[in-house]
N, C-alpha and C positions, 0 to 999 in steps of 0.2 A: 410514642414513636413519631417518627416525620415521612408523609407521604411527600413524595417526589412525584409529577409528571410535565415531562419534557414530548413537543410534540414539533413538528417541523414540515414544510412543503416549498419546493421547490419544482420551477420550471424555465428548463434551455429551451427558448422557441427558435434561437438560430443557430447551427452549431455546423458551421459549413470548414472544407475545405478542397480544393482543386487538383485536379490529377493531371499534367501534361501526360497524355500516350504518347502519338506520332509525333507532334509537334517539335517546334525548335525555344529557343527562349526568350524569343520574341514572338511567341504564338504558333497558331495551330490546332489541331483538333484536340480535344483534351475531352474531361467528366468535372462535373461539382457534386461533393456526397455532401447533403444536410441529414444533421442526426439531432432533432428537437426532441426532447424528453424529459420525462417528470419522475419524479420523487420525494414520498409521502412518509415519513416514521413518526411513530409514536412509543412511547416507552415510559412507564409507569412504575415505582417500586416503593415497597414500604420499610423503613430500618428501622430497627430499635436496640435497644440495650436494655437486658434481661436479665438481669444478674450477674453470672458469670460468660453469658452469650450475646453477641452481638449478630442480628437476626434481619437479613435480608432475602425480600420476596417480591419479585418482578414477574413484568412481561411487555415483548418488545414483540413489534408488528414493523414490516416494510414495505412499503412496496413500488416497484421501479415499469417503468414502461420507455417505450420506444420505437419511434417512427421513422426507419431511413429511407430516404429515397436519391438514387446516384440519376443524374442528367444528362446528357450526350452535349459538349459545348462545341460548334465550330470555332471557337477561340479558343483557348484556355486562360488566356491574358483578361477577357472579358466575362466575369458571371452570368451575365443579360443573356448570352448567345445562346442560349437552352435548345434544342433541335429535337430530342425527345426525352422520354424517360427509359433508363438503363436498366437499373436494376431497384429492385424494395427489399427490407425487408422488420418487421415489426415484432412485437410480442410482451409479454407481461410477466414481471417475476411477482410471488408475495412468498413473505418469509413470518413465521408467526414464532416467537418463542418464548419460553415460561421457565422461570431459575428461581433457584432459595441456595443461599450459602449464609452458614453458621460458622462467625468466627469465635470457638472455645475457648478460655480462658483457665484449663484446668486447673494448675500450677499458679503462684504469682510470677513465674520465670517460664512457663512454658504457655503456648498458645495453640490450639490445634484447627484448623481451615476445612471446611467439607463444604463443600458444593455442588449441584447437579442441575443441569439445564435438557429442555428437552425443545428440538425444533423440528419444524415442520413445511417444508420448502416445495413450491406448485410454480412451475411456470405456463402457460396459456397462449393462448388466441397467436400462436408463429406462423404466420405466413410470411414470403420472400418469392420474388421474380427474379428473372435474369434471363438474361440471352436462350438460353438452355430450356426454360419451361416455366409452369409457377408451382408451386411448392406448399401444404397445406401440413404443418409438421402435429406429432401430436402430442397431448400434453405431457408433463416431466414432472414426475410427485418423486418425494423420498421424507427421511425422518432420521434423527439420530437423538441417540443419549451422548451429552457430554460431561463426565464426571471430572472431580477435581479434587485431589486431597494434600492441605499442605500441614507442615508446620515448624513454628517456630523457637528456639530457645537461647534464654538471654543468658550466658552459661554468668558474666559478669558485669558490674551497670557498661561496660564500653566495649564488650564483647557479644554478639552473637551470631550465635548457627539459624541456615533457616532450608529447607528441601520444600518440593510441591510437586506432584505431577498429576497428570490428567490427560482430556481427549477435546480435539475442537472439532469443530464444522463447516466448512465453507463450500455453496452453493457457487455454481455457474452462473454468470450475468447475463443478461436478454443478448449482451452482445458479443458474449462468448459463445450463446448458442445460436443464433440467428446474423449477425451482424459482422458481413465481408467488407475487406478495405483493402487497398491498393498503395504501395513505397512505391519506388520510383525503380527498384531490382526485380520484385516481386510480389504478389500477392495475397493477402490473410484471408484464409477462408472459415468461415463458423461452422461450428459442428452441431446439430439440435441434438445428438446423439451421446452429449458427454455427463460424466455422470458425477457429482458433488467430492471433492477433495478431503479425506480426513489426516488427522497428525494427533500421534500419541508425544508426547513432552515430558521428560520429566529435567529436574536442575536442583543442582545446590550449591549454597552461599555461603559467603559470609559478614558480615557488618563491625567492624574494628574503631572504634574514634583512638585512635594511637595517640594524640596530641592535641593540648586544646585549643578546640575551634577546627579540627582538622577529623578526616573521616575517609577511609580507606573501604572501599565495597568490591565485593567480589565473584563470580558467579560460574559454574560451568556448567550448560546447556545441552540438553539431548532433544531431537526430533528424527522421529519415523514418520515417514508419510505417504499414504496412498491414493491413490488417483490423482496423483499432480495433475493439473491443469497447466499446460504451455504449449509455445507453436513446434511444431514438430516438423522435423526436417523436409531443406528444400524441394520440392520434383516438379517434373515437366509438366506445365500445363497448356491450359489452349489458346492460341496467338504468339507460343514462342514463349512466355512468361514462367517462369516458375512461381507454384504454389505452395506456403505451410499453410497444413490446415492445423487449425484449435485441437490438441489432443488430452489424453490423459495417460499418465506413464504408469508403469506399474507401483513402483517402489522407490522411493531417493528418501535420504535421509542427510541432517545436518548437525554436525554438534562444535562445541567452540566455548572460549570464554571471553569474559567480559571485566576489566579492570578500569575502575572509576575513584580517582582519589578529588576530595574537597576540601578548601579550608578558608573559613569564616572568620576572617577580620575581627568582624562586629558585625550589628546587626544591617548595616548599608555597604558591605566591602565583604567581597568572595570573588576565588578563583578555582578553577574547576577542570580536571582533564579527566579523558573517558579513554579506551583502549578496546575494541571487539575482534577475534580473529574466529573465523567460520570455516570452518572444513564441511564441505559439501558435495555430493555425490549421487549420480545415477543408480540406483541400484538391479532395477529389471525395468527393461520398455519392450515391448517386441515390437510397437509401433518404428522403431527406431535404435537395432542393436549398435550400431555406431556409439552412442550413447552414455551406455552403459560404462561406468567407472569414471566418466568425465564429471566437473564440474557443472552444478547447475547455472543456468541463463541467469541472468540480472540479480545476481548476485555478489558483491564484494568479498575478499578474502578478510582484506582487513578495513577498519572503518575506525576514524579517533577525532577527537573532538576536543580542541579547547580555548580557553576564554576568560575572562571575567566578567564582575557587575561592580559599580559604582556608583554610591548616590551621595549626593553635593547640595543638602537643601532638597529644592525643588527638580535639580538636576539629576537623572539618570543617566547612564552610561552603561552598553552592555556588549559585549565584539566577543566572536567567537571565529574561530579558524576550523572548519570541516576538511577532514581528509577519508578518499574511498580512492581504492587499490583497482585495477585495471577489470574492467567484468565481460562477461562472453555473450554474444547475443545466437551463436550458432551450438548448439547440441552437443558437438562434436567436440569444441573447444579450438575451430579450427581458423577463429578470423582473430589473429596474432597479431597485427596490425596498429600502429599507434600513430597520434598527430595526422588522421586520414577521414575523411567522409565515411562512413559506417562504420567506425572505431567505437568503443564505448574506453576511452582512454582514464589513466587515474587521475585524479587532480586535489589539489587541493587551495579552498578558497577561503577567504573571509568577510563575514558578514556583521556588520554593527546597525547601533538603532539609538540615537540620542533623544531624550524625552524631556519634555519640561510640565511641570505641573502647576498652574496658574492659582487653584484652589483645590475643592474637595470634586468639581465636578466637571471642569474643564483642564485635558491636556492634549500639547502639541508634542509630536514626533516626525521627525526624520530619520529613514531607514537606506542604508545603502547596502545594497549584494556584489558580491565581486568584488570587493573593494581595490583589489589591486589588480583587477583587469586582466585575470587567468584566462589563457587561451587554451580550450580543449576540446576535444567531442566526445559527447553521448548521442550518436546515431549521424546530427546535425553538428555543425559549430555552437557551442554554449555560447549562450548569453553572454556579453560582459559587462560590464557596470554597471549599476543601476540605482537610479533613487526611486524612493516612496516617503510622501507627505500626507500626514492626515491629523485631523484634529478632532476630537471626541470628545461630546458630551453626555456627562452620565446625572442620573436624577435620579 
């Protein structure tokens, strides 16, 4: 067999940004929140092939931490102008978990998938200040089983069926539970009180090569999910401000399908388009019965994708056009709004990236986003055009 381990650290020491309050925009009283923070994983696993089974055994560790602290600035225009310390607030996630899945080869035409992980999630040491008092939060343990069984069948060599379903897991972040921040409407406040998100899945497909060099995929998706984690609806808070706090809803669920067709030139020429539509919905919040039956936040209806690759010698060439259908940032489904400052509007853009390849160890690329200098908004004005240069050596 072959051991795998993959291990990683990272650390943001500056990660600021400025809040005008009273002020005007050319200054004023304003805040600066810095959120420096570190993140440590490690993840280890062993595979092999056993005959008719193909046999993987892991275990993944994380762990995330975080220091904020908001500063009172008699400018806003200025960082330097610090007057006091506003608000903190810190804490510690670690996430440990342990999986085996067996891909079975019963049949020479059918394939059968089982796997089970198990995790184990502690967050720690939360404290937070503010106006209001200081805060001493206490720790947040939980565990889950996440099981997974698929499989698949090649009914003919350019035909196949394939189903899977299963359960995941996802934990709350330091700064979902501890970690308030401030837009320019309103308020996000943390909740240390929120409890780990699960979703049961299941889906089934299909895999067609209709034509040669050409390959038609298909899919349609189920999810149930409990204790969503999102901002829950606006209310009045203190200085005039409304606040969402970090919530967890009862019930929403999504399901939808996925059409992807490909077709392969040769082995340096392919073109490629993808097609996703999501039906999505609240199903119980009492946090927030408004809710209920709407569409979920930051989520697209539809989303599609297409592009090619071409390689010319040493020359690559690769552009893709992205498109995502208009998404709702309020609960309710009620900011309708488009081509406006807290619009999250549709758009659709294009992105390329020309590469040249000098030998086996040295190549340059040029990459541009936006290409054609789409004007939209997600929250903010997006971006428009952009290049990126870089040149890599590998040994």
């Amino acid at each position: 067999g072959q051991l795998n381990v993959l291990a990683s650290h990272t650390e943001v020491t500056t990660n600021s940004f400025i809040i005008a309050t009273t002020g005007t925009a050319f200054g004023g009283p304003g805040r600066i929140s810095d959120s420096p923070s570190e993140s440590t994983t490690f993840d280890t696993y062993w595979n092999a092939s056993l005959g008719t089974h193909d046999l993987t055994i892991g275990y993944a560790y994380r762990q995330d931490s975080a220091d904020t602290k908001d500063y009172t600035l008699s400018n806003w225009g200025n960082p330097e102008s610090k007057t006091g310390l506003y608000s903190t607030a810190s804490g510690k996630m670690s996430l440990h978990g342990a999986y085996l899945q067996d891909n079975w080869q019963i049949a020479p035409r059918l394939t059968v998938q089982g796997g089970l992980r198990y995790d184990h999630w502690l967050n720690a040491n939360g404290q937070s200040t503010d106006p209001s008092g200081i805060y001493s939060h206490a720790e947040r343990t939980a565990a889950a089983w996440s099981p997974k069984l698929g499989a698949s069948w090649r009914v003919t060599d350019a035909f196949t069926l394939r189903t899977s379903a299963g359960k995941a897991f996802h934990a709350p972040t330091v700064y979902d539970l501890y970690r308030s921040s401030s837009l320019s409407t309103y308020n996000i406040s943390a909740n240390p009180t929120l409890e780990p998100e699960t979703v049961k899945s299941w889906e089934v497909g299909a895999d067609w090569r209709a034509w040669n060099g050409g390959e038609i995929r298909t899919t349609y998706f189920h999810n149930e999910i409990d204790n969503l984690i999102y901002l829950g609806p606006r209310k009045p808070g203190p200085g005039g401000k409304d606040v969402r706090l970090r919530i967890n809803a009862g019930k929403a669920r999504t399901n939808g399908v996925t059409l992807s067709v490909t077709h392969r030139f040769d082995a340096d020429n392919r073109v490629f388009a993808n097609l996703t539509y999501t039906h999505s919905e609240m199903l119980e919040n009492s946090a927030s019965p408004t809710s209920v039956g709407k569409r979920l936040t930051g989520l697209p209806e539809k989303q599609a994708s297409v592009g090619f690759e071409t390689r010319q010698g040493n020359w690559l060439l690769s552009t893709s056009g992205r498109y995502a259908s208009k998404q709702y940032s309020d609960d309710t489904n009620a900011d309708g709004a488009i081509g406006v400052y807290k619009a999250y509007d549709a758009y659709f853009v294009v992105d390329s990236k020309l590469s040249y390849r000098f030998d086996k160890t040295l190549t340059a690329s040029l990459a541009v986003s936006n290409l054609l200098d789409r004007e939209y908004f997600s929250y903010y004005a997006a971006p428009g055009r952009a290049w990126f240069a870089s040149l890599a050596y590998n040994y």
